[in-house]
N, C-alpha and C positions, 0 to 999 in steps of 0.2 A: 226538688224531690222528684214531678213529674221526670226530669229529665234521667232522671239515673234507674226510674224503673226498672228497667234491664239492668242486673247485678254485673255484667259482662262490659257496659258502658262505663260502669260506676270504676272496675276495675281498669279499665283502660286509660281513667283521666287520674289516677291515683298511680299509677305502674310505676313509674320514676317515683317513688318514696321509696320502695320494696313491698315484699308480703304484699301484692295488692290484694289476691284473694282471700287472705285471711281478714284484712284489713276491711275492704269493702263487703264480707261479710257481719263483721262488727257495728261497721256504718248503718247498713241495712237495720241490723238488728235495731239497735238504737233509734234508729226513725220510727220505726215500725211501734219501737214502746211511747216513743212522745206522741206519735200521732194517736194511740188507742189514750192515752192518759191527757190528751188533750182536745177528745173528738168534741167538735159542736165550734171550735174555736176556728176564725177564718183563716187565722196565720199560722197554722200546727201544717206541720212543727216548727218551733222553736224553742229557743234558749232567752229570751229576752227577760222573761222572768228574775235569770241568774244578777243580772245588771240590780234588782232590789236586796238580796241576800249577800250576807257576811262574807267572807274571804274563806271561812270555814264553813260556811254553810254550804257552800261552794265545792267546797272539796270531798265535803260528803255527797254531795245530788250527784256530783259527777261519778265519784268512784263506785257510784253502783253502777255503770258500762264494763262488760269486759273491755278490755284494752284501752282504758283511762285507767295510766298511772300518776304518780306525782308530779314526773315531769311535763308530760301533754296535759296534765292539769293548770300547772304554773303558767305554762306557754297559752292557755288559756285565761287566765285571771291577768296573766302583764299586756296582750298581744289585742286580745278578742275585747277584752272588759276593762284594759287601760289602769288596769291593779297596780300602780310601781311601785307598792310595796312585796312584790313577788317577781322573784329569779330564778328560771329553770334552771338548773343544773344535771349535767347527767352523771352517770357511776365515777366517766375518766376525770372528769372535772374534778367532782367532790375528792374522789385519791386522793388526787395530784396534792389540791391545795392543805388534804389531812398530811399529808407527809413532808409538805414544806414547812409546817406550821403557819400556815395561814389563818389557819378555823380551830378553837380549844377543841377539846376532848369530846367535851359535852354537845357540842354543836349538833343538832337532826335537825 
């Protein structure tokens, strides 16, 4: 965290994603809530918490961040937390394989 103090740093090591400035504004943001919701704590911020909660529980704590969707969620529960019962997929994915019949109807 120290090191990204500077939002200008933060965006420069993020830049090859895209959107960095939106993006490392969101980061920011985000830190900025763990760290007040975790003050007194030596290791705030963190997520290490997440590693105790459900797969859904999960998907709730996250998705109060702007710019935590489903997918940067997933990719967080298989990737970050070793979940392998979760597979990001993005929009082109999910199409494709609804139009092959790959996935029923019902499938979300």
């Amino acid at each position: 965290v120290a090191q990204f103090e500077n939002i200008s740093k933060l965006e420069a090591a993020i830049r090859v994603a895209g959107l960095a400035k939106t993006r490392a504004e969101r980061i920011q943001r985000m830190l900025q809530t763990l760290m007040e919701e975790q003050q007194g704590d030596k290791d705030a911020p963190s997520l290490e918490y997440l590693h105790k909660l459900s797969n859904e529980e999960i998907k709730t704590e996250l998705s109060r961040f702007k710019g935590l969707g489903p997918k940067t969620i997933s990719c967080v529960l298989l990737f970050g937390l070793a979940r392998e019962n979760e597979f990001p997929v993005d929009t082109h994915v999910w199409r494709i394989t609804q139009k092959m019949g790959w996935l029923p109807n019902a499938a979300a």
